[in-house]
N, C-alpha and C positions, 0 to 999 in steps of 0.2 A: 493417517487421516489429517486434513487440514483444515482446521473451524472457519469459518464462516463469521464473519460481525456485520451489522451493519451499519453506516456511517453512523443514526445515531448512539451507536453503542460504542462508538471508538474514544471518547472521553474516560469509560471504563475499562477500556482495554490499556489504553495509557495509564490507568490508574494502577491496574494490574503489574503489567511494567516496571513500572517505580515500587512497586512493593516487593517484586521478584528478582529486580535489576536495578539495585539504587544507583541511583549516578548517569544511568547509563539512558542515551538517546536513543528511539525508537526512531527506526525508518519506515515513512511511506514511502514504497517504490513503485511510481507509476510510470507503467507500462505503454503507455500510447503515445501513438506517432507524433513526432513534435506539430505536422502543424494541428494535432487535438489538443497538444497541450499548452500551445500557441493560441487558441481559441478559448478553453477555460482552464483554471488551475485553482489549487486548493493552498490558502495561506497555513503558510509552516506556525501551528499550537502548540507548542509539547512532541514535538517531532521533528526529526529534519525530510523535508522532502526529497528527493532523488530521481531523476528522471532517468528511464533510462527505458528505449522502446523495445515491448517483447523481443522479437527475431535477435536484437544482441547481446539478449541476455546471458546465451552459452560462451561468446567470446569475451562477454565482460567481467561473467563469473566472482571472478579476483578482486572485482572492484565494490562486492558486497560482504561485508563483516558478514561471520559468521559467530560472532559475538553478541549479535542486538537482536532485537525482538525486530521484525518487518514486516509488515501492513501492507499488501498489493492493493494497485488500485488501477483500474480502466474504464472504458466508457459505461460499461453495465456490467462488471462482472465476471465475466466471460473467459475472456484473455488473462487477467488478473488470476483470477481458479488455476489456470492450466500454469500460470508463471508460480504460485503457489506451489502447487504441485510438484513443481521440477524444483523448486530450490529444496522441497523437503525428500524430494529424492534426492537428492546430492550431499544431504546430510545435516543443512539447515531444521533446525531443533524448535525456533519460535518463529514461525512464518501462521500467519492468517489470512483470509482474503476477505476483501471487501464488496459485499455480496452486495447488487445493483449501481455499483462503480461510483462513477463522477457523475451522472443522474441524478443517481437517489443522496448523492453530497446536497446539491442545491436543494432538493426537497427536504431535506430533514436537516440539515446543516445550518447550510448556511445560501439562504437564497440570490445573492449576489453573484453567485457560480453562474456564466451565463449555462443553458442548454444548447446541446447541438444534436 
């Protein structure tokens, strides 16, 4: 099972983090095609951002710590869930997904995010 946060509850998730994992940087990895992420993006808080668009996710694999805590993120959710899902199928241990994507970022976030 892979939980769910919502962007406003990602300040506690990174709280959790740091308390579970000192030292150690949590990945947002969003998932959307560069030109969505070319359109809005989310400023790296307490986290390194990571771009990297679903479909290459299985060929990039390698290029994801399996040491860190990682936060999916996409347009609403969606995509994010299902990249979830496969990282903790392959054995990734602290993945979450970010439930109403890069949407529900600029609503509850940080409004600056444009929408698309």
């Amino acid at each position: 099972m892979v939980p769910h946060i919502r962007p406003a509850q990602l300040d506690q998730w990174l709280q959790d983090c740091a308390r579970h994992a000192p030292g150690v940087t949590p990945i947002v990895l969003d998932v959307r095609e560069p030109w969505e992420f070319a359109t809005a993006s989310v400023q790296p808080q307490g986290f390194e951002l990571k771009h990297m668009p679903m479909a290459s996710i299985p060929a990039r694999l390698h290029e994801i710590p399996r040491d860190r805590p990682i936060a999916c993120l996409c347009h609403h959710g969606g995509r994010s869930a299902q990249v979830a899902y496969f990282l903790h199928r392959q054995g990734y241990e602290d993945v979450v997904n970010i439930a109403g994507g890069i949407h529900a970022w600029a609503l509850e976030r940080d409004p600056s995010v444009p929408q698309y």
